[in-house]
VEXKE-963336 format. One line per field, with one value per residue (C-alpha): z, x, y negated. Coordinates in steps of 0.25 Angstrom, whole numbers. Layout:
// residues N
w: Z,... $
u: X,... $
v: Y,... $
This chain:
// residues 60
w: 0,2,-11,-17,-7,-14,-27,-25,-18,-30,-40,-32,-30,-47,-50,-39,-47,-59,-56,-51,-63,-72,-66,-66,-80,-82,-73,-84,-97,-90,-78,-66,-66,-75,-68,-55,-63,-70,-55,-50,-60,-59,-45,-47,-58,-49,-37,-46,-50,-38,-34,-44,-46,-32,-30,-31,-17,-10,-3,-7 $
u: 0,12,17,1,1,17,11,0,8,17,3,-2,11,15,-2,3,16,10,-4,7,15,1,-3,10,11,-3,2,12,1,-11,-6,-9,-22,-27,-19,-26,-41,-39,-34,-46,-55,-48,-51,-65,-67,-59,-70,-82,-78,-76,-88,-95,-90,-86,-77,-85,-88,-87,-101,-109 $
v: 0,-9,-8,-11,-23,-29,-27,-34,-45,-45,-48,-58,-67,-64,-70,-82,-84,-84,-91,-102,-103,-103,-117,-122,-121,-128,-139,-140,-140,-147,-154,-154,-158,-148,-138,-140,-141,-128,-121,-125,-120,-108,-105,-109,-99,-88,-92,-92,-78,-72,-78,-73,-59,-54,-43,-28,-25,-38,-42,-54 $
């Protein structure tokens, strides 16, 4: 189970790493400005979909 646990540690901080370098290089295109706008309606789309579609076996 150790070994599970590294890997999925290893997942989550490569996503971080890479989610870090992707809106740095739209900082770069688009501004900052821009940047930001996009970043938030990308975590509204991620909590509208969660809202809406609930993971199987999760209570409501």
């Amino acid at each position: 189970m150790g070994n599970s646990n590294q890997l999925h540690r290893l997942q989550s901080m490569t996503a971080a790493l890479v989610g870090v370098f992707f809106f740095h290089a739209i900082i770069g295109v688009f501004g900052l400005r821009l940047a930001i706008a996009g970043l938030a309606a990308f975590v509204l789309g991620a909590v509208v979909v969660c809202v809406a579609f609930p993971a199987q076996g999760a209570e409501s």
